[in-house]
Structure formats: structure tokens, C-alpha cells
C-alpha angles and dihedrals in degrees: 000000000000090000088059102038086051087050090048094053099053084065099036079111097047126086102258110208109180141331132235127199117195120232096228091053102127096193101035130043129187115236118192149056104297139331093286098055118035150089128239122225140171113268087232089054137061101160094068136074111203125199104301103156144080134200089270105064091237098136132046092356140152115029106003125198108184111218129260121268091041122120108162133042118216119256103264096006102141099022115165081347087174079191126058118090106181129358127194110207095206103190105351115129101176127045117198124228127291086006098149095015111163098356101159099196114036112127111173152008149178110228086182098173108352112127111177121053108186127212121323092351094155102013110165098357085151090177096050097115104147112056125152102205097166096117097047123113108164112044106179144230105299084338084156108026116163090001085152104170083052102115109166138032133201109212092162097111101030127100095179129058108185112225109284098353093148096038110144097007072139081185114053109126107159127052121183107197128171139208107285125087125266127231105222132170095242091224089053102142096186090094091064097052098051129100150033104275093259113081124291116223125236114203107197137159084257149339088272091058092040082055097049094047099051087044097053109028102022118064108244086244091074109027094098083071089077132078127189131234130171110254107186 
């Protein structure tokens, strides 16, 4: 696995075109249509992708389903993937660092029942606008970084906000939190770099959980930005 994610990284600057496995690989297999969409996995694993794309686009792009029976996505496995556009996670339920770093346009996509996004998962994503994270408990550390056409977020199942995961989604307006309390780096900046200049709205069980909130996770220089209202 490290020998082919070290292999993958060299050309993570070049334009990828296409992979080829070979039949008598006794550690990878190809899994797809054809060489141009597809995933790689071990041939002991089926619950893991491992890194498939180049800058280009060129392999597994445009709306994505990954396939049942997978739970993790590999660390960098769609980096700077230009071309993927949605992407519905089936049955995933971890995504590894840096998996969608840098995909441009990418616009949507159904987490379904993942519950732990690692580190810079969808950093600058800036067209990432639909995303269910109701399921989500660990989001990592700048997991959605300049995802600027992000424009609400569903907190009600995490425990843990990685420092600065939201920093720059210069549009998040709306933020929906429960009762439980929530694990933040005291120094986490991303709440100071979110929302339009106008107030963002923090939908939260009651006044005593919004303050909370806005006490423990939001710097007190921006906490005036956000206004409370009961969410059942």
C-alpha cells in the first residue's frame, strides 16, 4: 500500500489518464468498468479505496457511487480529482485525509452514513453546496476549508470539530447543534471566518445549549454574529 500510494503521489501533478492492474497482481486489483472508471483495492479488502485519480479527472470522475461493501476511502484518493461532480458514499462510513482535496467541482454529495471525515477532506471545495452531515461525529482538522458555497451545517450528531474545519465557508449561515457537548481546539479560528456579514443563525434544543455553544466552540469576537433560535 505505501509503494502505490508513493507511486500515486509523484504524479499527483501530472495529468492521469487512465490505470491499469494487472490480472496476475497478487496484492491490487482494478474494480470498474473500464481504465478510465474505476477504484483499486487490495485483493484481501473490499472495504477500502485506495488513491485512483490524477489531476486530470481522467479516472473515477463525474458522479461517483462507490460501490457497496465499501466503508473507508483511502487517504488522498481522490486528490485534485478536476473531475469528479457528486459523489454518493453508499455505505462508507470514514473518509481518509486529503480524499477530495482540491476537487473544484465538485457540487454535491450524499454522506449517507459516514461518521468520521479526516483532515482537509473537502478543503476548497469551493462548489460543494449540498452536504447531509447528520450523521457526522468527527469532523477533522480543516476537513472543509473554503468551501465557500457551503451554506449550512448539521452538527446535530458530532462530538468533535477539528481546528478550523469550517475556516473561509465565507457562506455558512445557518448552523443546526444538539445537546451534547462539543470537543474544540480552544484556539479554532473557523468560527471567525463564516458567514455573510449579516447574522448567522444557530438553531439549537434551547437558549442554555446555543450559549454553550457560542462560549465553548465560537471566539468571543464573533460570537455576536450569531443569533439563537429553538430547533425541536
Amino acid at each position: 500500500m505505501v509503494w502505490l500510494q508513493l507511486v500515486i503521489t509523484l504524479f499527483l501533478n501530472a495529468h492521469l489518464e487512465e490505470i491499469h492492474v494487472d490480472s496476475s497482481n497478487e496484492i491490487y486489483k482494478f474494480v470498474g468498468t473500464d481504465s478510465h472508471n474505476g477504484f483499486i483495492q487490495r485483493q484481501s479488502d473490499n472495504a477500502t479505496l485506495s488513491p485512483v485519480c490524477g489531476t486530470s479527472g481522467g479516472i473515477a470522475c463525474g458522479n461517483i457511487v462507490i460501490p457497496a461493501g465499501v466503508t473507508t476511502i483511502g487517504d488522498y484518493a481522490f486528490y485534485e480529482c478536476a473531475g469528479v461532480t457528486t459523489v454518493d458514499f453508499t455505505s462508507v462510513t470514514t473518509i481518509g485525509i486529503n480524499a477530495f482535496y482540491e476537487c473544484i467541482r465538485m457540487t454535491g454529495t450524499n454522506l449517507r452514513n459516514v461518521t468520521t471525515i479526516s483532515t482537509g477532506v473537502f478543503y476548497q471545495c469551493a462548489g460543494l453546496t449540498g452536504v447531509n452531515l447528520h450523521n457526522v461525529t468527527t469532523f477533522g482538522t480543516m476537513s472543509f476549508y473554503g468551501c465557500a458555497g457551503l451554506f449550512e451545517a448539521d452538527l446535530r450528531s458530532a462530538t468533535t470539530l477539528g481546528l478550523d474545519w469550517n475556516m473561509n465557508c465565507s457562506n455558512l449561515s445557518s448552523v443546526i447543534i444538539g445537546s451534547q457537548t462539543y470537543d474544540s481546539s480552544a484556539d479554532n479560528d473557523g468560527w471567525g471566518n463564516v458567514g455573510p456579514s449579516t447574522d448567522c443563525i444557530l438553531y439549537a434544543p434551547n437558549s442554555t445549549v446555543a450559549n454553550a455553544f457560542k462560549t465553548n466552540v465560537i471566539l468571543p469576537a464573533y460570537a455576536d454574529k450569531w443569533t439563537y433560535q429553538e430547533i425541536q
